[in-house]
Structures are given as C-alpha cells and as structure tokens.
N, C-alpha and C positions, 0 to 999 in steps of 0.2 A: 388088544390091551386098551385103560382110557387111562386115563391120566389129569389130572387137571391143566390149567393150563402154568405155564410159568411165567416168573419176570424176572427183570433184566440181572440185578444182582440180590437177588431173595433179601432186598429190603425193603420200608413200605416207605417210600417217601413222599413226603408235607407237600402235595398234590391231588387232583381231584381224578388226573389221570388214573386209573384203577386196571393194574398189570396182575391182580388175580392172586391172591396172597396163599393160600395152602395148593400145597402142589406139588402131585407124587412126583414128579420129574427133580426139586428142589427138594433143598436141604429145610425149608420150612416146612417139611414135614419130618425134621430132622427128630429124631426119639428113638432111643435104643430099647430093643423088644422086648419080649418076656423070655425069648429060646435059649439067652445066655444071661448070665447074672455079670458075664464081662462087658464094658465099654470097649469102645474102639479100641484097639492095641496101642500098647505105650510107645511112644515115639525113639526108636532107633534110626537117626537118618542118615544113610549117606547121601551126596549129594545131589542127588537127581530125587531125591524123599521129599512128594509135599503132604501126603496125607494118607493117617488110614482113616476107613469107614467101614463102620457093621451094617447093615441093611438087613433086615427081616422083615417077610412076607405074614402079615396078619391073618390071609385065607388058610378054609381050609382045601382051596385047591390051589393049581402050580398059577404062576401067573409067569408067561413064557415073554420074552426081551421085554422084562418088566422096564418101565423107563427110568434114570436117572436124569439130575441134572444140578451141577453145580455152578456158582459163578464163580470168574479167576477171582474176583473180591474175597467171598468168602473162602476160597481154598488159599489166598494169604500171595497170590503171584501175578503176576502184570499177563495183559492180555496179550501180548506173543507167545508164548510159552506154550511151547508143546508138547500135551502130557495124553497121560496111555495108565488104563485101569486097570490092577491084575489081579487075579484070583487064582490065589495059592500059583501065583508065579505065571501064569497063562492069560496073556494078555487078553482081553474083553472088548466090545464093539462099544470104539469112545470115537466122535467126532464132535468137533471145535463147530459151534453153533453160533447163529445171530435169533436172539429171541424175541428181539422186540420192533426186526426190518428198519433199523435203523444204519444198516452196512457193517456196524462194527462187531466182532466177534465178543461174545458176554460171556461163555464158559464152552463147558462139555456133557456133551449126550451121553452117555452110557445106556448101553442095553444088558440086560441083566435075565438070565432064566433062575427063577425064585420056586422052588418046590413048597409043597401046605407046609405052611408055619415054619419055611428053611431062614436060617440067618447065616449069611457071607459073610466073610471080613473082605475089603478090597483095599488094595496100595494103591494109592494114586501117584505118578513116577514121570517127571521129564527126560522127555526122548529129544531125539535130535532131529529123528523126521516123524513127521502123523502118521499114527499107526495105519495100518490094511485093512481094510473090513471089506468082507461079502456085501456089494451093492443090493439093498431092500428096498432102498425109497430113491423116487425122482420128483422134481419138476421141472417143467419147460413151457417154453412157448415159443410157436415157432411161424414166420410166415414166409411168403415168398418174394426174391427177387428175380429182375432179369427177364420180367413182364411186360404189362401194362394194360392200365386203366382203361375200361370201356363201357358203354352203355349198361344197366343191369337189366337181365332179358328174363329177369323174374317180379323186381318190382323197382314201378317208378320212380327217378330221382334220385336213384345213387347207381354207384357202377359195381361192377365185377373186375376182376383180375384174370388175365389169358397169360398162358405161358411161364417161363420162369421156372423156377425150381424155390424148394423150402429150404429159407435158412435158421436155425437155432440164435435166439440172440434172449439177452438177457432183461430187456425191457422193451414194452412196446403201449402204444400209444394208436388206435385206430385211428385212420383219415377220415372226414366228416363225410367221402363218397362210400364209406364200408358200411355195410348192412349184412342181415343172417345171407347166407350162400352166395356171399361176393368171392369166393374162391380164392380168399388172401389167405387167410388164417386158414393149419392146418389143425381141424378139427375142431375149427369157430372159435377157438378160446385158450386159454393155460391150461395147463394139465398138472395131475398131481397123484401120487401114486405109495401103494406101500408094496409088502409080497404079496398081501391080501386082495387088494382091490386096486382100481385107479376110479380117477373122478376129472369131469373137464366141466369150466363154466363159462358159459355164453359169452363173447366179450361184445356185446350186442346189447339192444331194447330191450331182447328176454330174461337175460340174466337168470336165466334157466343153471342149475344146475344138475350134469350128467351122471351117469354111471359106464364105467368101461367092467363089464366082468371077466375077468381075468383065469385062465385056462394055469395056470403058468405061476410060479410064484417069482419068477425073473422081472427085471425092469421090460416094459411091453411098450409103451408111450412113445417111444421113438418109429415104432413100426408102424405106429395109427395114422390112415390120413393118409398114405404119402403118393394112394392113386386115387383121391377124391372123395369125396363123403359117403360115398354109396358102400363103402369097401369094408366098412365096419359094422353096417347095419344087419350084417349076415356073420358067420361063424368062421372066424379066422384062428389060423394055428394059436394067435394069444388067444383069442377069446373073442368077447362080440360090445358093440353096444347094448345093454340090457333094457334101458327104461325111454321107454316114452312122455318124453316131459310136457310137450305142447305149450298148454299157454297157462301151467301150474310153475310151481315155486321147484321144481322138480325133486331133488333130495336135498334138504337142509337149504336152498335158498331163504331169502328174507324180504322184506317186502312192506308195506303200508298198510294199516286195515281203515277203509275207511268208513267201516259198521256196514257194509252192504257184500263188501269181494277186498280183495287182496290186492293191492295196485304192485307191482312190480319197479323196478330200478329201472325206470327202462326213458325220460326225464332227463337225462343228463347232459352235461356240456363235454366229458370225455369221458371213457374210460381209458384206465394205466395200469397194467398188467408187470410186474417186475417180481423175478424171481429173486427170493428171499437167503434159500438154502436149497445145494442141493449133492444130498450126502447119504453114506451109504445107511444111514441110520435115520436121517431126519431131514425133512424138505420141504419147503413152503413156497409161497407162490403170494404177495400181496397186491389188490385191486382197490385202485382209487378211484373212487366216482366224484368228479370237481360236478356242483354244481346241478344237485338233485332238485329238482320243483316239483314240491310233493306239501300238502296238507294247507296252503301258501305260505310254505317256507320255503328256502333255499340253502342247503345244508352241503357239505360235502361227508364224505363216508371211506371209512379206509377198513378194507374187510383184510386180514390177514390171517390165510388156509395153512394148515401147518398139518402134517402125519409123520409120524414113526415105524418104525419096521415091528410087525410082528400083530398090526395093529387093523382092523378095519374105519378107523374111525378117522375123523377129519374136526381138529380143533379151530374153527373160526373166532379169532376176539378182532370182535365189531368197535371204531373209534367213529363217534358221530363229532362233529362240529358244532353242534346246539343241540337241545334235546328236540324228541320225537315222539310222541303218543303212539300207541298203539302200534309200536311194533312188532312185528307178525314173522314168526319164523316155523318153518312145515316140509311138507312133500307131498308129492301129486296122490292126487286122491283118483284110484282106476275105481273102475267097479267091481263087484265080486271080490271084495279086500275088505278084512276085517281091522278097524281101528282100537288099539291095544293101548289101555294108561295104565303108565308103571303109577305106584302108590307115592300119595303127596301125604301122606298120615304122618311125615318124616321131618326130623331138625329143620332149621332153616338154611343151613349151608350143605346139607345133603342134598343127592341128587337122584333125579327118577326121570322118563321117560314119557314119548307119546311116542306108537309106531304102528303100520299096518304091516298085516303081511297076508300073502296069498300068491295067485299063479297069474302075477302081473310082470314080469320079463316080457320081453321083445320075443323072446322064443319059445315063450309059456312055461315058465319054470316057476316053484315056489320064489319069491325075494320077501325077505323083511326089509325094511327099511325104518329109520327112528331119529329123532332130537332129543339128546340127552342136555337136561338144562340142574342149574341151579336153583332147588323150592324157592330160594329167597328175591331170584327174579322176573318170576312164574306171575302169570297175573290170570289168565281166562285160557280154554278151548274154545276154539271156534276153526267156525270153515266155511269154503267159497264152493262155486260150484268145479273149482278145478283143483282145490289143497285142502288138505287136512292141517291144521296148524297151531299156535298157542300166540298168545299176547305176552310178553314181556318188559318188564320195567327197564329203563336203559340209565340207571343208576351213573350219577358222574360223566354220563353219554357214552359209556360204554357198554357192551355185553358180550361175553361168553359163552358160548354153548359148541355143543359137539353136534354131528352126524354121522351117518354109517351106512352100510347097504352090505347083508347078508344073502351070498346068492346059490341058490342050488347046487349052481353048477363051478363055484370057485373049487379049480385042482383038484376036478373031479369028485368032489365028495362035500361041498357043502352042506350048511344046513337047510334041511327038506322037508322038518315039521315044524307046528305053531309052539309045541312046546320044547320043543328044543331050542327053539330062537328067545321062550321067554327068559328061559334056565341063562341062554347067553347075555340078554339085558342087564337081568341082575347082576350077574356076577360082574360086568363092563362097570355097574352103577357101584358095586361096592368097591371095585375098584379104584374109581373115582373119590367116593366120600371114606376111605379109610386105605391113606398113602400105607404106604411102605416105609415102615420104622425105622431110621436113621440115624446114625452118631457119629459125627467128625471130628476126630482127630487132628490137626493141621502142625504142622511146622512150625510155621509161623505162631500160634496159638500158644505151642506147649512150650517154646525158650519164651514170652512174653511171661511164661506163669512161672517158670524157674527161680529158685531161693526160696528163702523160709519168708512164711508170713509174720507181717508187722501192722503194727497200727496206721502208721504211714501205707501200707499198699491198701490195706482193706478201703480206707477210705478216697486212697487212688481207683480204685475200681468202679467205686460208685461215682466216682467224678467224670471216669471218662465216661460211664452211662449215660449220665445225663448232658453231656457234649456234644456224645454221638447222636441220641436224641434229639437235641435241639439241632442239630447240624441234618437232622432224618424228616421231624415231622411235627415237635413238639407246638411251636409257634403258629400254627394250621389251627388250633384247637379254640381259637377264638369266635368269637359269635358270627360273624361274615367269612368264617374261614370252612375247614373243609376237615370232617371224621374219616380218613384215610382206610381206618379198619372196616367200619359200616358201611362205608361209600353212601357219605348222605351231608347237610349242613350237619353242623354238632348240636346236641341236645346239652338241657342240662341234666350231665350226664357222670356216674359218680366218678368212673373212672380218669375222662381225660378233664373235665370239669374242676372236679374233686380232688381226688390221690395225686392225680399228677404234679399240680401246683405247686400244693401242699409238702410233696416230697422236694421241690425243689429249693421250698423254704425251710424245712428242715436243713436239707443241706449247705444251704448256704450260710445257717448259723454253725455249723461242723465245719466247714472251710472257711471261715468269714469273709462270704461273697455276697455280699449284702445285693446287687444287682440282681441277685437269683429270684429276690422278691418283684423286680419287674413283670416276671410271668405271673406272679398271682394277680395284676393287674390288667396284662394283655389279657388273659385268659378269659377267668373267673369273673375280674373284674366287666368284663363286657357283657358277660349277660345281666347287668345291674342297673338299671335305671336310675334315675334322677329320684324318684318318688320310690324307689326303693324293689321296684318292680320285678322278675326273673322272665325272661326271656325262655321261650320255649322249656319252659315248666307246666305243668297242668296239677293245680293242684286238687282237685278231685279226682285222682285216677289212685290217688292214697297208692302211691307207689314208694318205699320205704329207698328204693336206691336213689332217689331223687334228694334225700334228703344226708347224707356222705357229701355231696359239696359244700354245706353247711358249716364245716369245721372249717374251709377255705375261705369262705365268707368271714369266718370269725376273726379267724387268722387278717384277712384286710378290713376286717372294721379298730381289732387290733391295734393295728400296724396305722391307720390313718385317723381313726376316732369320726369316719364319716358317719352321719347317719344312715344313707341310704342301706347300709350294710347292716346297722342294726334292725332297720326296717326289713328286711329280706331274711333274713334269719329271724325274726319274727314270725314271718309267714310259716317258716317251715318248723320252725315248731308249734305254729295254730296247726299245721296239717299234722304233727303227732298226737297234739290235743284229742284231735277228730277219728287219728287214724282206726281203719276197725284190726277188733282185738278177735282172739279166742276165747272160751269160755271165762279161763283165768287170768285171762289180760296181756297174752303176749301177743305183741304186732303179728298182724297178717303182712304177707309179702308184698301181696297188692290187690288193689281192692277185686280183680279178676282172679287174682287168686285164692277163693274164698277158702277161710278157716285154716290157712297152710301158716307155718311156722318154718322158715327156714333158716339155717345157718348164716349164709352170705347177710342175711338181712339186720343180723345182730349187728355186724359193724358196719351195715350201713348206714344204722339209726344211733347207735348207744354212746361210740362218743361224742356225737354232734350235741346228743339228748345232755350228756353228763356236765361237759363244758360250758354249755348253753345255761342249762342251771345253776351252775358256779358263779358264771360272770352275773347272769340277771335274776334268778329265782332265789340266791343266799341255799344252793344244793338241795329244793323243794324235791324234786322230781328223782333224786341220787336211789333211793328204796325201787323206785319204775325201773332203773335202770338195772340196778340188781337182780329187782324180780326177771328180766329177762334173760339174762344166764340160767336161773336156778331153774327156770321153765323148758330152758332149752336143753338143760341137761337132765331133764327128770323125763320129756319125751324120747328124746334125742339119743341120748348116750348109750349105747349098747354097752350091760354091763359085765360081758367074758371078756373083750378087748379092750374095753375103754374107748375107744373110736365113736366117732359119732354119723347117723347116717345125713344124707343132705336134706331131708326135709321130713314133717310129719303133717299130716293130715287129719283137721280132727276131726271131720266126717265119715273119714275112711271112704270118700268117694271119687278119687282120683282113679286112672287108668293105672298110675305109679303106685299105689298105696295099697301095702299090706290089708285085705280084709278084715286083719284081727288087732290088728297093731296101730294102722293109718301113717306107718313108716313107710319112706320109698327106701330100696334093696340094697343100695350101695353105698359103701364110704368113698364118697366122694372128697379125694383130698383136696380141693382149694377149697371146699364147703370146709372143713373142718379149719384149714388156713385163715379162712376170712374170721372165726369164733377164735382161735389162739389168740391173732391180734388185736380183737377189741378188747380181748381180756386184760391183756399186760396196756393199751392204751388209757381202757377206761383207770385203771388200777392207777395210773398218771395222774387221774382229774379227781379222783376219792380220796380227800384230807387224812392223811392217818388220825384225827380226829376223832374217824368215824370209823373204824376198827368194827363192829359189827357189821358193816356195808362191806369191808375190803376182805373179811376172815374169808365167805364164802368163794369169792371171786379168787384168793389163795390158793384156798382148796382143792378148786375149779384149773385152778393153772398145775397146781403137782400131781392131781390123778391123769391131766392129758398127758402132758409132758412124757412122764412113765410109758405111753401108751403109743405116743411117737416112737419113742427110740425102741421098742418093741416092736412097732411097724416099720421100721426103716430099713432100707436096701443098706446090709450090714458089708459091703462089697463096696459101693461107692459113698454111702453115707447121704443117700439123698431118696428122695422115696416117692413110691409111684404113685399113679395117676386115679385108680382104684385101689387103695391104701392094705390093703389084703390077700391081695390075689397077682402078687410077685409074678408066677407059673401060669399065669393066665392068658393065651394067645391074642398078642396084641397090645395088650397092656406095656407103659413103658414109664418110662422114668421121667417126670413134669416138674419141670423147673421153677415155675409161679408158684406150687405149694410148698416144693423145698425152701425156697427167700424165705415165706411167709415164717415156715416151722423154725427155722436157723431165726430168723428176728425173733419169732416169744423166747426160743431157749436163750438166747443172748440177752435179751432184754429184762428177761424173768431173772438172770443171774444177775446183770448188775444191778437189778433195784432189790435183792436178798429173795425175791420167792420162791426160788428155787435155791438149792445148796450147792455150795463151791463144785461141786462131783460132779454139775452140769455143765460146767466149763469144757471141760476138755471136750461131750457131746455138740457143744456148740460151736467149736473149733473145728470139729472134724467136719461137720455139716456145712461149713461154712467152705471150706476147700472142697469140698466133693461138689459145693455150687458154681465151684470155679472152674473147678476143672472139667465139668461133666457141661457148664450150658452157656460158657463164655466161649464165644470166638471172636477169634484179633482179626479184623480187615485188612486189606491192602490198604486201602486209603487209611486209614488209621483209626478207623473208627474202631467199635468193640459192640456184640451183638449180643443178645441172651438169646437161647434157640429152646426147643424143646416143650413150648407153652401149648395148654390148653385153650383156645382163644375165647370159647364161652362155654359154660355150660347149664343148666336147666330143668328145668319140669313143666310136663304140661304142654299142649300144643304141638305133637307131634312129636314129643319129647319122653320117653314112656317110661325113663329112668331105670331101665336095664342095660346090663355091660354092654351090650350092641352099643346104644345110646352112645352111652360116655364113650367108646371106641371110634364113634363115627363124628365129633367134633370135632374140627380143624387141628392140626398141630402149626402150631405158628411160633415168630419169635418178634420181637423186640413191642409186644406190646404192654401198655399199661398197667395191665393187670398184672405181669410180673417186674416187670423195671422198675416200679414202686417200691413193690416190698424188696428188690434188689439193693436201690440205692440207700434206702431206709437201713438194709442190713447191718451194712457198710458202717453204717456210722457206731451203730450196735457194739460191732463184733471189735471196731478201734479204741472203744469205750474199753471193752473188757480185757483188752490185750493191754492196754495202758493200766490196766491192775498190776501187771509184771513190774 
C-alpha cells in the first residue's frame, strides 16, 4: 500500500514546519465518493458513539489494509480515549499512533481492505481496553549488555564488544568507541518491518540502508542477529539479508551531492536511534543526526521511518535544521540493473518514481527497488559511481518521500518480472496521488449543528472560521512570514494575499469588529512599500491572479487615504492596461499561458478592474469589464447544461483543448465557482445607472443559477467536484465550490437577480455546507474539509478527469474559508428577510 504521509492533527498550522497536508491515512483527504449518493450515516449515538465514516476506494482495483488515519482532534475526543473501528459491527485493525515522534499519542490507524471502487461506512466507538490486532509491523533496536569494551580487531581506534547478551530497549545512542562490526548493535542498526518486507539502517558512518527479505509474513526482526552477522547473510527460516549495500545510499537512503558523488551522513557528532511506534498496524523508528558537517555547514537532521501493515513501503519525513542544497536521495546502483522513471509529465503534487530492477539479491534473485517522491520536490536525476538517485528541494527544510524493495522471493511468490513490478509502481503512485474518499461524521460535530437555522448562527459559523484560522495559520501570511499550503515565503498571492484579508474585512463590518481590518495591514499591507512598491509581484509575467489582491489594496488605501496604496493599485492596473488579450479582447490567464481564457481568471481581474474604475477612471473601463463575462460565456458555456467548462483555448493548441472547439473537457466546479462570484461581485460595483452594463451580467447570473440547482447533489444539496458526473469513480462532493454557489445564490437573491423562489435553494445549500464540510474540534476550533487545494491547466496538467481526481483533497484552506465566511454573512442577510 502507499499512502501519503500524515500529520499530527490534519490541520495545517501558521508554521514553516511542513507535516505533509493531503494524506490517504487522514481525514484531509476527507470527500465522500461517487459509490453512494449517502454521506456518512446520521448520527444515532449511544454512549460509547464518536463517529461514522464512509470511505471509498477510487481504483479500479482492491487496495488491501488500505490506510486510515484520524486525529482525536478531529474525531471531537481527548487523547486517552480508546476507540475501535467497526464494519458492519466487526471490529477493524485500529491502533492509537504517535505521528509526528513527538511521544504523544495524536489519533488512530485503521486498516481497511477497500475492493475497485467499494465504499464502507465505519463506526468509530470507545472501548474500554484497545482492541487485538494480528501483529504486521515492528520496530526495535536492540543491543547488548553484560560485556565489554575491547580493542576493534577490524579497524583502528574504536573497539568491539565481547560477550553479553542483546537487550531490546527503546532508545539508543552509540558510544564514540562504536564503529560498523563492533559487535554491540544487533544487526548494526534499528530495524523496521511490515508483513511484506523488513528494512535495518546503519547506525554508523554509512548510514547505509538494508533490506531483510522476508520468507514469512510474521514479525521476523527479533530472530535477526541473535548469533552474529554472518547468520543472515545466508537463508534462514525468515528469510535472508537480500542487498548489498557497500559504500551506496543502499535503498532509500539520503545523502549530500556534491556535483561529483554522493557524500553520505556519515560526519556526525551522534547518532540516536528511538523507537517511535511499535504496533500491530503501524511502527516507526526516528534517527537523529546532531551535528552533520557537510557542504560547510553544520546542520542537525531528524529522519523519521514509519511502515504499515499490508504495505512494502517505508515512509521517511526528513526535518533539516537549516536548509541544504542538493539533496540526494536513491539506492545502490549494482550492475546488470536497469534504471526505470516513473513519468513526471504529472500535477505538481502528484507523484512518480525512480527504480532499478534485475537479479541483484544477495542470492541472485529478481529485486525491484524505487523512491517514490513528490513532482513538486523533484529537482534532477543523477548518479555516483555507487547510487542511482534524484535531487530534491527541501522546502521549509523538510522532505518526504517514500522507499521500497520488491523481492522475488517474498512468501514465496514475489514479483519476478520487470513488468509486473512496473504495473506495481503505479498502482503504489496512484495510490499515493488519489487518497481514499472520505466523510465524517462526528458526535461532537452533529449536536454543535443541532436546531434550526438563524441569522445569528450563520454568521456564528463564519466567525468561528475565521478564529480558528487565525488561531491555525492566518497571521503567517505576511511578507517575512510563511505560505503553509505552498511550503514557500508567500507571494503576492490572490488567495492568502488577496481573498483572505479581504473576507476578514467584510466580516468584521457584519460583526462590527473593526480590529478585523488589522489583518488587512499585517498581511496585504506588508507587501506595500513606502513608494508604493509590491513585494514579490513580477509584473511582466502578466499573470491575471496577481491582480485579485488589488481589491485589498483598495480596501487599505480606502480605509487609510495612504498614497502608497493608491500607487500599487495603479501598477496593477498598468499591468491590465498591458495585459495580453485574445482576438476579441478577453485576458489571457498568463502571459505563459498563451491565447487561454479561463474561468478563475474572470474574478481574478474583473472586480479589482471594475472598482478600480469607479473610484479613479469615473467607470471608463465598466464595458472591459462587461465584455469579459459576455466573452466568457459565448466560449465557455456549454449550451445543453448551461455549465461552463474551465478553460478555452483560442489556438486549439493545448494538450487539454478540444481540436474543434479549443475547450478543455470538464466542468470544473470551483472554475465555474470563481465566474458565479465575480458576477454577483462586479453586479456590486455597476451603478444601476448603467442598466445596459448590468442587464447582461443579469442574465449571465439566471441562466447559471438554473444550471447549478440542475447540477446539484439533490441528496445533500452541495455539489461535486466534476459538476456532472455524480456516478463517476472518484468523483466526490467539494466544498470550496459549494460556499462559492450558496454565496451567488444567496447573494443574487438579496440584491433582486434572482426570484424569491431562490431562496429556499439557498437555504438548502447552505445547510448541506454545514453539515457535509464543517467539522467541530476538540480544542474548539471548527474546520472545512473536503477542498480541492488547487486545480489547473497546462504543465502536466492535461485537464482530464484523471487530472481533477488526482489533485489533493485538503481542508481549511483559503480558497474555500473565504467563500465560506463570505457566505455567512450572505445567507444572515437573507434570513433577516423573515
């Protein structure tokens, strides 16, 4: 199985630390699937009830103890609490995990056998003692006492160890006399293991990493070693040592490149070996290197190995202490092995592969072996004369990636050809970039949602959003601060730049919280010079999202009458001036994206454009603005549905774009999302004056409108992800484009565009957002779950339903929390009609 990796309590918090935000083990891949048109089961609880969960398998084949993972947070219960997954009453392999080696227990494991395209419902139910599971995974480390120290009769200046017996302990620390075959450490290092495979790492200079192949799907690790090194290198009832590592990165190690060979960890002032977890489901083992001298830096490095039952793979998230160029993570390069790259033509948060395979075993057997990484931390291939390996970015000084070892001879019937092992990659990789569809339920959750709605809750709802936000990561987003989702500095950037502020200054004229406008200073306000300047803006890259912060800009020149802000919003609309058009004048998306016309891009530009005009041009530019609705929906709009797709092409030369059309193939609902809202936005900034300007933009809002509630999940009242294809595996229910459609229908009614009749659709919409993508924390915060975190064209990006399937499912980010708490204020407006 892979999995991504997880964190602590599946939220992304206002740190640079980067715990790995989409992740089948977690609920932030939480989205309920296409297999049923039901959400979670409605909450009947007795007392021991904390939560149901659907979970559906996106493949079309089984994915066997597929991983779960919740945190006590998000299941709504304190971290004692001892709970047990059931299925259809038959309790499930759940163990109480520490995910981030931190000591403290953060939630629970579940393993789960998932059939092509099966969706489960599970109870999640406190017990009194933790449940029994069939032991799959270990780790240990183990050495000996009852010795002693002597000369080493292998190599000068350190000693060996005579005598004694091996003890199992739970952290260890070599002595500065320990070198490879001082005879302390049983089998040189910690060990770590699933049914599948086991894996031990050098606790040495080499830091080599092993392969133990495994005979046997039983825990084997305790029997390794226990009459000397020689004992494994040959074929024992578990199984054998398989790989000759030498003086290579051996499987999934890591290492320094320093443009000539690989330097290895081997540099250090200690290493510290401490087992993490060690459970019949999940087990890990973390290594602290204090005091690496490498590149002439001095860094220290905390590697933490973690596997699952059911699984060959081995998830390592690397924490550096300063960053580090170049580096290098691989496996030994034998000869007569052919080196195999999985395809990087893919998203940026998708993932693929490097791996050899051939008859490089210890006992000459086929083995694959491979690094499964993330495209977006991927930098180069390269290799030494001892590894095959890749370069990687160490974003926030972190990184993630997986390894693995495929062996002929695992329990007798391994994989034994090159393509059988490729068929396994992918499948591993897609398991990886397209989680396991999700939906929870909580206890906790469902009495927080209980009673009828009022204008008072709705706009309670968005209050606590925006609390738990600020309490999460909001205040990060300032110019020296830190893009949590990106894992980068922030840019100026529409969403956390832009919308984010912005929604908070709405809201705070809806709660009269005037302090709210603070953020649009911390924030926004920082990337703003003296001279009126923008801060990591590029304004020749004529990128249309760059220009969506602009209305925040306006908002604090607004609000202070400073110049610099008039000045900065000048720029940005000299860069509309400039930007390039299509034949008949509607913005391109960005100047790389030549001749395309996209959705998102209308409200990125249009109400900065229209406002901007108002206050400085006496509404010069109001018809520009117009014309790009009318453009958008004379390419754009598919006219059986009314739907619009996410982009057009006027060359018709994209990889995405229709050859006849120059459309790309799907309704993409936040693409249609982001064009609902500029419509009822701009319709804000257009004088009724000007009734020829507003009639079409009208228009434009009653034929979507109609075309939503015809698309909508008629079951929960919130609608999916690919706006048409309900029944399509994988496809699930996205809660950023729901806000978005609930804000125009809400908004469209209380300014008259739409007829009283939309009311009661906007109500409904508006509870199906509640109940379908809010969950209540234990600490008290409140979460939106079920988000698309980005999506796209172009660059790996081929705008086919794969595509959009294989985008992160995430939750509490910008791109939906905006239009959330925006809704809010919407849906209190029109309830205060009553």
């Amino acid at each position: 199985m892979i999995y991504p990796p997880i964190k602590k309590y599946c939220l992304l918090r206002a740190t640079k630390k980067w715990l790995v935000a989409s992740i089948a083990l977690s609920l932030c891949a939480c989205a309920t699937s296409k297999q049923s048109n039901n959400s979670a089961s409605a909450i009947e609880a007795p007392s021991t009830f904390v939560a149901n969960i659907s979970v559906g398998n996106p493949s079309d084949f089984m994915r066997e103890k597929s991983p779960l993972y919740f945190s006590y947070n998000e299941l709504g219960v304190s971290g004692t609490t001892l709970l047990v997954a059931l299925r259809n009453g038959v309790a499930q392999p759940t163990q109480a995990i520490d995910v981030d080696a931190d000591g403290i227990l953060d939630g629970i494991a579940i393993a789960l056998d998932l059939k092509a395209y099966e969706q489960v419902d599970l109870s999640i139910q406190k017990v009194k003692q933790a449940p029994n599971s069939k032991k799959l995974t270990q780790a240990e480390i183990s050495h000996k006492v009852g010795g002693e120290w002597v000369p080493h009769t292998r190599t000068e200046g350190f000693q060996e160890y005579v005598g004694g017996e091996f003890q199992n302990v739970q952290s260890l620390t070599p002595p500065k006399q320990y070198t490879d075959h001082s005879n302390w450490i049983r089998y040189e290092g910690p060990g770590i293991e699933s049914d599948k495979v086991a894996y031990r790492v050098y606790l040495d200079g080499r830091n080599g990493f092993d392969i133990f192949g495994k005979i046997s799907p039983d825990p084997v690790l305790q029997k390794i070693g226990q009459v000397g090194y020689s004992s494994y290198h040959e074929m024992q009832p578990w199984g054998m040592d398989i790989l000759k590592v030498g003086s290579s990165l051996g499987v999934g190690g890591f290492g320094f490149y320093d443009g000539n060979k690989i330097v290895g960890v081997n540099d250090v002032a200690s290493h510290t070996a401490t087992v993490t977890n060690n459970g019949p489901i999940f087990s890990g083992v973390k290594i602290d290197y204090k005091n690496w001298n490498i590149n002439g830096q001095t860094l220290d490095v905390n590697a933490h190995l973690t596997m699952r039952a059911g699984s060959r793979l081995v998830h390592n998230s690397l924490t550096l202490s300063e960053s580090l160029p170049n580096l290098a993570i691989g496996f030994v390069k034998h000869k007569n092995t052919e080196f195999i790259e999985g395809s990087r033509d893919v998203a940026g948060d998708s993932y693929s592969y490097v791996a050899s395979w051939g008859q490089q075993s210890l006992n000459g057997d086929h083995l694959g072996m491979a690094v499964i990484f993330s495209k977006r931390d991927f930098r180069d291939v390269l290799s030494d004369e001892n590894s095959y390996a890749i370069k990687m970015d160490t974003a926030g000084n972190e990184l993630n990636y997986y390894f693995l070892a495929a062996w002929e001879g695992e329990h007798g019937k391994g994989i034994n050809n090159r393509e059988d092992f490729i068929v396994y990659l992918e499948r591993e990789v897609e398991k990886l970039t397209q989680a396991n569809r999700v939906s929870l339920k909580t206890s906790l959750s469902q009495k927080d949602k209980s009673g009828a709605l009022t204008s008072e809750k709705a706009l309670d709802w968005s209050y606590r959003l925006a609390e738990s936000e600020l309490k999460r990561k909001t205040m990060s987003y300032h110019v020296d601060g830190w893009d949590v989702n990106r894992r980068r500095k922030p840019k100026f950037e529409y969403d956390i730049i832009g919308m984010l502020p912005w929604s908070y200054h709405e809201l705070g004229k809806a709660l009269d919280k005037p302090e709210y406008d603070d953020i649009l200073h911390h924030i926004t306000g920082s990337f703003i010079n003296d001279a009126g300047e923008i801060q990591r803006y590029t304004f020749d890259s004529y990128n249309i999202d760059a220009v969506a912060p602009g209305r925040t800009v306006l908002s604090l020149y607004k609000l202070t009458g400073e110049e610099k802000y008039r000045k900065a919003a000048d720029l940005l609309r000299k860069q509309l001036e400039q930007h390039p058009r299509t034949t008949e004048g509607a913005f391109w998306h960005k100047k790389k994206y030549t001749s395309q016309l996209w959705l998102d891009g209308v409200y990125m530009g249009m109400p900065f454009l229209a406002e901007y005009s108002m206050l400085f041009e006496g509404g010069h530019a109001l018809e520009e603005v117009v014309k790009e609705f009318v453009l958008t929906e004379k390419y754009l709009r598919d006219p059986k549905t009314g739907l619009y797709y996410h982009a057009w092409d006027e060359k018709k030369a994209q990889v995405w774009a229709s050859p006849e059309t120059g459309l790309s193939p799907h309704f993409w609902s936040r693409g249609m999302g982001w064009f609902a809202m500029a419509l009822v936005d701009v319709l804000d900034i257009i004088p009724e004056s000007k009734p020829e300007l507003r009639a079409p933009l009208i228009r434009i809002t009653q034929d979507l409108a109609k075309a939503l509630i015809d698309a909508q999940d008629k079951a929960t009242h919130t609608w999916w992800q690919i706006a048409d294809m309900p029944n399509k595996p994988g496809n699930y229910r996205e809660s950023s484009a729901s806000a978005m459609f609930t804000y125009f229908l809400a908004k469209a009614v209380n300014k008259n565009y739409l007829s009283q009749g939309y009311k009661a659709e906007a109500i409904k919409a508006y509870n199906g957002l509640i109940s379908e993508f809010v969950n209540v924390n234990a600490d008290g915060t409140i979460s939106m779950t079920n988000q698309c975190l980005v999506a796209g064209l172009g660059f790996g990006r081929d705008g086919s339903y794969k595509y959009y399937m294989s985008e992160r499912v995430f939750q509490d980010d910008p791109k939906g929390t905006v239009p959330f708490m925006i809704t809010g204020i919407e849906i209190a407006k029109l309830l205060q009609q009553d």
